[in-house]
Every structure is written in structure tokens, then in C-alpha cells.
C-alpha positions as CSV (number, residue, x, y, z in Angstrom):
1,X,93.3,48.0,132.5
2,X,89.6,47.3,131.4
3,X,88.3,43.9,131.0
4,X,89.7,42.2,127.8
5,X,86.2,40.2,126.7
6,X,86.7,37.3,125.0
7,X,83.7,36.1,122.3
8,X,81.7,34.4,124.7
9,X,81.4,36.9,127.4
10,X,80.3,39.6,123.9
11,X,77.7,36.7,123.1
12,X,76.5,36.8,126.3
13,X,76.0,40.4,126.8
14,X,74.4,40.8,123.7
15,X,71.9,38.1,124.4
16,X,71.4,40.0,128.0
17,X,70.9,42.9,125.9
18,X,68.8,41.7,123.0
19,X,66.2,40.7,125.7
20,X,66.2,44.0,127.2
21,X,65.2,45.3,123.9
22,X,63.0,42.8,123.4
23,X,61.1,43.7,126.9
24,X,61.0,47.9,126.2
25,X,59.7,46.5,122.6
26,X,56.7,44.6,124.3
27,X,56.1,47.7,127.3
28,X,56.0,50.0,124.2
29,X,53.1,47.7,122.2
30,X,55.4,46.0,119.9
31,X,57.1,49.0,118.3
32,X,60.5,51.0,119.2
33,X,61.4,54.1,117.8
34,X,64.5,53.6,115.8
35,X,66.1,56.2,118.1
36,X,65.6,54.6,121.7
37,X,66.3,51.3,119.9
38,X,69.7,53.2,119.0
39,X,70.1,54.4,122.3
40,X,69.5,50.8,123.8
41,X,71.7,49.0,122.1
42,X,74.7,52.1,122.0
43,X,74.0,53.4,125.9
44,X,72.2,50.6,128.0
45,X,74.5,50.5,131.3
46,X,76.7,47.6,131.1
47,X,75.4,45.7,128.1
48,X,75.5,48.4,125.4
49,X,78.8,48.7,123.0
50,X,79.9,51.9,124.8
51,X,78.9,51.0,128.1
52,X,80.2,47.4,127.9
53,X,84.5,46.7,128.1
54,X,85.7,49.8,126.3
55,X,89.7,48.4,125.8
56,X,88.6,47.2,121.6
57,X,86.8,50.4,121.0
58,X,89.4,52.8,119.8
59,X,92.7,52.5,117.9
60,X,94.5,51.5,114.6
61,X,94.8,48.2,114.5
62,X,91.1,46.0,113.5
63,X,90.8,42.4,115.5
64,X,88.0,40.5,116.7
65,X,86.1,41.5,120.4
66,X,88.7,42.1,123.3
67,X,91.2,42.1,120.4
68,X,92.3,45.0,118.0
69,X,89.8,47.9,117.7
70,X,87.1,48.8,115.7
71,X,87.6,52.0,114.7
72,X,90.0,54.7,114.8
73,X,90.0,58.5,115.8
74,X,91.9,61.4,114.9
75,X,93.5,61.6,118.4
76,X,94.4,58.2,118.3
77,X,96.0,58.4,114.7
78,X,98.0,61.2,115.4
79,X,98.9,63.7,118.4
80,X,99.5,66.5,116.2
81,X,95.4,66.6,116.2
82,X,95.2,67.6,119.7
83,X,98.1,70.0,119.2
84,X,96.7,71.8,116.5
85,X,93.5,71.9,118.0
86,X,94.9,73.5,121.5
87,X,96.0,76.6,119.4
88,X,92.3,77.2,119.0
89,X,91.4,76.1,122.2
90,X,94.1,78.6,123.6
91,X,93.0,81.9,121.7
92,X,89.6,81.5,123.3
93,X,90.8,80.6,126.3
94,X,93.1,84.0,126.6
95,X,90.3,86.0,124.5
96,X,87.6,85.0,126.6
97,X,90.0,85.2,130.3
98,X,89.3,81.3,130.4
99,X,90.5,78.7,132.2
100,X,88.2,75.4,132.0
101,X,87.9,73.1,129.1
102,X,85.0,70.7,129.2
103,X,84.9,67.9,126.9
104,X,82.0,65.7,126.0
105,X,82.5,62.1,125.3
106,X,86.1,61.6,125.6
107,X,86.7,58.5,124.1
108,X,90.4,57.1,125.3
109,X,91.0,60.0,127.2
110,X,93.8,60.6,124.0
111,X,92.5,64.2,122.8
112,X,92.6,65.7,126.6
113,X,96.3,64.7,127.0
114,X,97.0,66.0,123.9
115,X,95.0,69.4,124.9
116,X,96.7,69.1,128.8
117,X,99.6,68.8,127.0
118,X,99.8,71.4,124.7
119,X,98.4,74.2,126.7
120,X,101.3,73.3,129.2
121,X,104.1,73.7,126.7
122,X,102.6,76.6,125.4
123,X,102.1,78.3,129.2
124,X,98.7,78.3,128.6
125,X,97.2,77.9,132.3
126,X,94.0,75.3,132.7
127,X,92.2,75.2,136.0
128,X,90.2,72.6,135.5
129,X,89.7,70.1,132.5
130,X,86.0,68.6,133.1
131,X,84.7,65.6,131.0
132,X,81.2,64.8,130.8
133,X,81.3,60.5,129.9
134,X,78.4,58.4,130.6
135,X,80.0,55.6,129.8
136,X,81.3,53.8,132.9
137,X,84.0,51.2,131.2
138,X,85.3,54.5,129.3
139,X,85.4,57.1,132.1
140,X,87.4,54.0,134.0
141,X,90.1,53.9,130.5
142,X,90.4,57.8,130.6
143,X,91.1,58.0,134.6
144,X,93.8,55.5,133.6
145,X,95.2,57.8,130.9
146,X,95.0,60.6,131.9
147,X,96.0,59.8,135.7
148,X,99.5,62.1,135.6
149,X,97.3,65.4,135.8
150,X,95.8,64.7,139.1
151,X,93.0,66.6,140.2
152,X,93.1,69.3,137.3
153,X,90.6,66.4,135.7
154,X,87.5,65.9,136.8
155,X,84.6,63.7,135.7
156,X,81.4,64.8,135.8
157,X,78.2,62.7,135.4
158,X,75.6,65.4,134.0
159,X,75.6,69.1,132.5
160,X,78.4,71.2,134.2
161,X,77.4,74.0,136.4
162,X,75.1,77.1,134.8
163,X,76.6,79.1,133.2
164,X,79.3,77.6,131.4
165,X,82.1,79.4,130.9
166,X,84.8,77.3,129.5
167,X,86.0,76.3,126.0
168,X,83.7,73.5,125.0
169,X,85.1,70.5,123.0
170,X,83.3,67.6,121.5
171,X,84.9,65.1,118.7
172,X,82.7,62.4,117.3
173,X,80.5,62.9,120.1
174,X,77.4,64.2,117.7
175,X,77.5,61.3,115.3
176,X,77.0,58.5,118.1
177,X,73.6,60.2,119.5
178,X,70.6,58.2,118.5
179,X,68.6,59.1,115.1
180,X,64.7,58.8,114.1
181,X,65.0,57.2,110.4
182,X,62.0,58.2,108.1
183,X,60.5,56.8,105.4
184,X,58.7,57.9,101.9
185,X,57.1,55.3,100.1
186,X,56.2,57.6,97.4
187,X,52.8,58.7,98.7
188,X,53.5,59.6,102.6
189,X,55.9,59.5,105.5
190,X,56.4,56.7,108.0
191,X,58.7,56.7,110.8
192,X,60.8,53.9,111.3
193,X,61.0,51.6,114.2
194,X,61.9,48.1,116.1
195,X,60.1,45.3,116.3
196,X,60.3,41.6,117.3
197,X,60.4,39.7,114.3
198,X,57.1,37.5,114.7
199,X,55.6,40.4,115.9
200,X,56.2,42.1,113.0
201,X,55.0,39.3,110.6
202,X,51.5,39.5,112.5
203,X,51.7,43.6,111.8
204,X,52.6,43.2,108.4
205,X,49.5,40.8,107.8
206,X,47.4,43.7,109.7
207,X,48.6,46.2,106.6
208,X,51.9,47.5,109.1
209,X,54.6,47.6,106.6
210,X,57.3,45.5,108.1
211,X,60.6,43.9,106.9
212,X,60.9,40.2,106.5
213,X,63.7,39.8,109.3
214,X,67.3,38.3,108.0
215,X,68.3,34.7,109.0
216,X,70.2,35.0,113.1
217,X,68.2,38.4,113.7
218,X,65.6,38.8,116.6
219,X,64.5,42.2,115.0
220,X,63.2,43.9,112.4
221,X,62.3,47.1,111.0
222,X,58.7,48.2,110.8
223,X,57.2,51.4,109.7
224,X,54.5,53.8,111.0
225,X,52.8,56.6,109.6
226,X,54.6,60.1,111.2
227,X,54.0,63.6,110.9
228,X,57.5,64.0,111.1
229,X,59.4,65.3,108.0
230,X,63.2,65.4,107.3
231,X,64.4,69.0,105.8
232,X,63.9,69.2,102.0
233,X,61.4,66.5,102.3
234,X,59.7,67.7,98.6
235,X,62.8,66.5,97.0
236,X,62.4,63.0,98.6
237,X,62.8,60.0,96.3
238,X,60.3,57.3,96.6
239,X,62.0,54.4,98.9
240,X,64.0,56.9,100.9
241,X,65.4,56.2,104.4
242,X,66.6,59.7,105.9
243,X,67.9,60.5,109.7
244,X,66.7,63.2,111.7
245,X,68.7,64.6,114.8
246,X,66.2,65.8,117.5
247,X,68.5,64.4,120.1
248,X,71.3,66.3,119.0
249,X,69.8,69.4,118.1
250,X,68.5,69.3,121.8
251,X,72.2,68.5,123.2
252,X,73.5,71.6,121.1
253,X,70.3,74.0,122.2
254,X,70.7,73.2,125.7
255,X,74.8,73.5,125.2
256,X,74.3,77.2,123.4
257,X,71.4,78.1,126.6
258,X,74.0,77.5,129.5
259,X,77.1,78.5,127.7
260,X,77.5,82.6,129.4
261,X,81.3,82.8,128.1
262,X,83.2,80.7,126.1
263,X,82.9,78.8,122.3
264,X,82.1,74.9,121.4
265,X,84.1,73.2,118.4
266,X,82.3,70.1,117.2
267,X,84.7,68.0,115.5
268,X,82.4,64.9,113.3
269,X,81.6,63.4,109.9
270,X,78.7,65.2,108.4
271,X,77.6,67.7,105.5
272,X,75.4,70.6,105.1
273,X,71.8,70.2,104.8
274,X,71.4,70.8,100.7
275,X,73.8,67.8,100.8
276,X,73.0,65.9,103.8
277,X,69.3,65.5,102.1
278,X,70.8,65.3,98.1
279,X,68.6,62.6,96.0
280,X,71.9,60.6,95.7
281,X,72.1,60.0,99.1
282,X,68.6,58.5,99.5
283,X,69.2,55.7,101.7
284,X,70.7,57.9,104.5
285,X,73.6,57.8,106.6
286,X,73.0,55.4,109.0
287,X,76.5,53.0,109.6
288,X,77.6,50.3,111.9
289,X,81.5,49.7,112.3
290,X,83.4,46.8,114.2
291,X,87.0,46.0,113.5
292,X,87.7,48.4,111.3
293,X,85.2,47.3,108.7
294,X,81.4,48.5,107.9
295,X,78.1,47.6,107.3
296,X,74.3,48.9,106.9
297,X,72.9,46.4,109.5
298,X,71.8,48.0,112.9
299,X,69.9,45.6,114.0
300,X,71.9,43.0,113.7
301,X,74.9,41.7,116.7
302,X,73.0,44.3,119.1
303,X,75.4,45.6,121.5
304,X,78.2,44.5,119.8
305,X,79.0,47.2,117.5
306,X,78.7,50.9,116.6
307,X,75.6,52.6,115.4
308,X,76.5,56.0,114.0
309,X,74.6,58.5,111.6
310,X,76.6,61.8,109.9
311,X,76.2,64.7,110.9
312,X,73.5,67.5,109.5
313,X,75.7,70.3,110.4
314,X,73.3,72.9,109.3
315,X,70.5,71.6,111.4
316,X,73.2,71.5,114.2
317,X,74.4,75.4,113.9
318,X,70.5,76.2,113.8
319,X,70.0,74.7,116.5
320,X,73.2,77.0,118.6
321,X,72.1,79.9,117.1
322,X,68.1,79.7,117.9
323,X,69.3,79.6,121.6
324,X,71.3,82.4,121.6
325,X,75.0,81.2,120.5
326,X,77.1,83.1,117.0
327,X,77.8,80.5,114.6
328,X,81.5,81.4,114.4
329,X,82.8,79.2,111.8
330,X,82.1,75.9,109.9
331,X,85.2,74.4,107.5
332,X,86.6,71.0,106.8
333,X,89.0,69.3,109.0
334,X,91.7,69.8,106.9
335,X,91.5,73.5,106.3
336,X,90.9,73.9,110.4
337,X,93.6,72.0,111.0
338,X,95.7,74.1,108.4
339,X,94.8,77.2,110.0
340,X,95.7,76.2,113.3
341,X,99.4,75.2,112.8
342,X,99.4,71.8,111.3
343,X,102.4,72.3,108.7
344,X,104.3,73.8,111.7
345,X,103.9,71.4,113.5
346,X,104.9,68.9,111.0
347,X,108.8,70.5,111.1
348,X,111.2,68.1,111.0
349,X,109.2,65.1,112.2
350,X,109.6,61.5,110.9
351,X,108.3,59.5,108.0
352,X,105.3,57.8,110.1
353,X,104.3,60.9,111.8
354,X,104.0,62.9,108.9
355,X,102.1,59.9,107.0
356,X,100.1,59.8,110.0
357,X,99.5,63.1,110.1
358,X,98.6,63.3,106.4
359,X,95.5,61.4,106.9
360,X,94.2,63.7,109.2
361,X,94.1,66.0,105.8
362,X,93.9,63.9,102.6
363,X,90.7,64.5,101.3
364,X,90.3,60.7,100.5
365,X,90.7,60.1,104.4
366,X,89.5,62.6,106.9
367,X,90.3,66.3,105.5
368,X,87.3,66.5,103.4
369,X,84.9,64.1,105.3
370,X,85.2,65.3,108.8
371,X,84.0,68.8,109.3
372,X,84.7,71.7,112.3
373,X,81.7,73.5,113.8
374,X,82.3,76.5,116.3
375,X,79.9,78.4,118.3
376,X,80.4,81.3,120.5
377,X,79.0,83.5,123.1
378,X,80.0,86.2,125.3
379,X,82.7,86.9,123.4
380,X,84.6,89.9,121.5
381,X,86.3,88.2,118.4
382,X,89.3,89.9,116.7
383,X,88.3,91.0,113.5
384,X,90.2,88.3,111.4
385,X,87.8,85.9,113.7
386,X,88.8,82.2,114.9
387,X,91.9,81.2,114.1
388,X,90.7,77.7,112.9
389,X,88.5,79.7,110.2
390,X,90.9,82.3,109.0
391,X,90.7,80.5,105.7
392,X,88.0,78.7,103.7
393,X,85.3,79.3,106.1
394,X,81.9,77.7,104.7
395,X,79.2,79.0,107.2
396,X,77.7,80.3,103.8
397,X,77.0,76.8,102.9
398,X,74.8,75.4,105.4
């Protein structure tokens, strides 16, 4: 099993860490873009949060580091996730005369088991299930998992093979890339980075904004002027903090450029982009989670928690379909997960899987929240399309 670390060994890494940053802050001339601060403190091999332990990072139950989790995923709240999901995974699979999955970021390992699984039981044959993790302490947790299907799993450290030909999975894997935050003070945009806290004193006194740092932090925030703009910047409110997604947008456009046959189903938290950029939601997106609770604070505990940022799903299906890929369908979880057997499968279970299972749908949980993105190529849809969109489709929205 992976290394249980106890609150010493996350202090330590984190102070490992934090002067990492703090070197790339002075190579860069005392400022960071937000988004390879992000990446730093996510990615940074064997002292960022997903890079680091991996055993406390998925699951139901909060605790402190090395104890507990700190936040939970549909595969890991209920099975029935992946086994809803593999009936859409299996008509693309037999429309498309597939047999590889690949799956990006794949956490626990849980949702490929449930896939493996599923496509088993329903006959459904899988050459190859291929997972493209980074992440050395979670590649180690899925091998463990996911050990019973031999050699029909395979890990792969980069971009499979051109083309791509497979059915293409990825849940919660968009919301965890790293995000540039901008800034309107009411008369022009700034983008938003990282700097050493003195360091940012002395730019605030050159006439850089900068914010005063809060007590136990070794960073700040400090602003630049950008050309950048977020969609719908016109309707900016003075004071507004938005995300922008190059680095997912680049992910997808590559993605949509080396898939030849097959479709992608982005699974994440997220909205279209008239609500992504809404007034009401001024302050962005931009979240931080450990042991099951949240907070607004990125820079503080570096290493030591998640950074995450919703999803702008219309910038994301843009982004398929400017490199060739069909937006296919866009719905909530809950309606995909509907359309794809989820009441079925529900038949005669117990008390704490359906309850479990009801979460995956409520619309105060994950039904309305968490959305489903599919892109295809290559293929010849029947004309009722996607099974997972057969009802309440919303590609009109984004």
C-alpha cells in the first residue's frame, strides 16, 4: 500500500516544496503566473499534493493527512457510476468496432474496475485499457487496484500512439489542470500571479498591486497588467477575479487532433460560458479541498491540498470542435446517468446503495453540478445519437 504520511513528513514536504516555489519565483524575476504556481504546487514530482502519498486523497470518509480523505468521487461513492457509464462506453465501442479505452487521470484506479468490470459482464471485449497518470504515488495505488486484470492494463507516461482510436474517458481530470486568474479593477485587466511576500511589499511600493500576505503564508498574490481577457469580459464587475483554461483547452485540442476513431466523455464540475462568466459569480471558481472541507486560500499549506477551478464547458467543446472533433452531447450528470441505465440498475439493491447512488443524481449533490461532455470522430451515430444524451441534451446552451 502507499505510504501512510503522518503530519510531520506533510510539513516537511510542503516546506521542500514551498522553497521550490520560492526558487522558480526568484528565476522568473519575482512573479509566477498563477497557473505554473498551480501546477507547482498540484504536479511537482514528489512534493506536490498529487504527486506526494496518494492513500488520503480519495474516498468518503474526511481525517487529517495520512488519515481519512479529502474528497470524494463519483467512482468511489458508488459503483453503479462506472456501470452506467460502461453502457456508453460499450455503444461506441461496438459502433465504432473498438476495443481500447484510454483513461486520463485515473484517480484510485475505482472507475477502470468498474468499466473492466462491466464490459466483462456485458461480453463486451477490451483489448487494452490504457491510463495516461503522471502521478507516480497514484499510478503505484491503481497498479494495486486494479492488479486482477493483468496485462489488459497498461500505463502509459505520455499521449498514446497517433491516431487514437479508442473510447476516451476522463472524470475530474479537467478541473485539476492549472488556471490563469485575471483581474478587472474597474479600468483594465491584470493577470494574476505569485510572489514572495517581501517581495511583493517592495512591488507594491513601486505602484505593482500586490496583496498584504496572511499571517503563516510565504506568498502572496500580485497583479500585472495582461492583454489577456476572460470571455464576456464587457460584463466584468469591477474587483473581478475570473479563470481562464488555456491549459485545458490545449489538452482537449490536442485530444480532438489525434483522436482518428472513437469519442471522449469528460465527466467534471463546470457550467456553460453565459454562466461560467455571470456577474454573480465575480470572484471565480477557484477552490481548495482537504478533508472533506473547503476554502478560497491557494496559497496557503502549498502542497498539502487540492487546487481546483470549474469547468468552462463551452470553451472546452470549442476547443474539440476547432480541431476537427463533433460535439456529440453536453447534459448534467444526472440526466446522463439516467439515460444510461441508472434506475435499472438500481433493481432490487439495498438501502445504502441506493442512497449512495442517489447522490450521484440529487440535484443538491452531484446531478445538477457535475456535467457530461462527449466528443466524437470518425464515427456514424444512429440517429437517436449517444445513448447518454437521448434525453435533455444541452449542447444548445453553451
Amino acid at each position: 500500500m502507499p505510504r501512510v504520511m503522518d503530519d510531520a513528513g506533510a510539513a516537511e514536504l510542503s516546506a521542500l516544496l514551498q522553497e521550490r516555489v520560492r526558487k522558480a519565483i526568484a528565476e522568473a524575476g519575482g512573479w509566477l503566473p498563477f497557473d505554473h504556481y498551480m501546477a507547482m504546487a498540484l504536479y511537482e514530482p514528489g512534493l506536490g499534493y498529487y504527486a506526494r502519498g496518494g492513500a488520503g486523497i480519495f474516498g468518503t470518509l474526511p481525517g487529517a493527512a495520512g488519515a481519512g480523505s479529502d474528497f470524494v468521487t463519483a467512482p468511489e461513492l458508488s459503483p453503479l457510476f462506472g456501470a452506467a457509464l460502461a453502457r456508453q462506453v460499450a455503444q461506441v465501442l461496438r459502433l465504432g468496432g473498438l476495443d481500447e479505452i484510454v483513461e486520463f487521470g485515473a484517480g484510485s484506479g475505482a472507475l477502470a474496475a468498474q468499466l473492466l468490470d462491466a464490459m466483462h459482464a456485458a461480453g463486451v471485449p477490451v483489448r487494452r485499457y490504457a491510463i495516461v497518470e503522471l502521478a507516480g504515488a497514484l499510478r503505484q495505488r491503481q497498479r494495486q487496484r486494479l492488479a486482477r486484470f493483468g496485462a489488459q492494463v497498461q500505463w502509459l507516461d505520455a499521449w498514446p500512439r497517433d491516431p487514437i482510436e479508442a473510447v476516451v474517458v476522463g472524470n475530474e481530470v479537467l478541473d485539476a489542470m492549472p488556471v490563469k486568474l485575471l483581474h478587472f479593477d474597474g479600468q483594465g485587466w491584470f493577470e494574476r500571479g505569485v510572489a514572495v511576500a517581501a517581495e511583493a511589499h517592495a512591488d507594491a511600493d513601486a505602484g505593482e498591486g500586490a496583496a498584504a500576505p496572511a499571517a503563516g503564508r510565504g506568498f502572496v498574490f500580485a497583479d500585472r497588467p495582461s492583454a489577456l481577457r476572460p470571455p464576456l469580459a464587457e460584463r466584468a464587475l469591477p474587483g473581478a477575479v475570473l479563470e481562464v483554461h488555456p491549459q485545458a483547452e490545449a489538452f482537449v485540442a490536442t485530444l480532438a487532433g489525434k483522436l482518428a476513431r472513437g469519442a471522449a466523455f469528460f465527466i467534471d464540475y463546470g457550467f456553460p460560458e453565459a454562466e461560467y462568466y455571470h456577474a454573480q459569480r465575480h470572484q471565480g471558481t477557484l477552490m481548495c479541498h482537504r478533508a472533506h472541507r473547503s476554502d478560497t486560500d491557494p496559497l496557503s499549506d502549498t502542497g498539502g491540498k487540492d487546487i481546483t477551478a470549474h469547468v468552462d464547458f463551452t470553451a472546452i467543446a470549442l476547443a474539440a470542435q476547432e480541431a476537427g472533433a463533433e460535439v456529440a452531447g453536453y447534459t448534467s450528470q444526472a440526466r446522463f446517468l439516467v439515460n444510461c441505465g441508472l434506475l435499472a440498475l438500481l433493481q432490487g439493491a439495498d438501502v445504502r446503495t441506493v442512497a449512495a447512488a442517489q447522490k450521484l443524481v440529487a440535484e443538491h449533490e452531484m446531478g445538477e453540478l457535475f456535467k457530461v461532455l462527449a466528443f466524437t470522430r470518425g464515427l456514424a451515430l444512429p440517429a437517436a445519437g449517444l445513448l447518454g444524451f437521448r434525453e435533455g441534451d444541452r449542447t444548445h446552451t453553451l
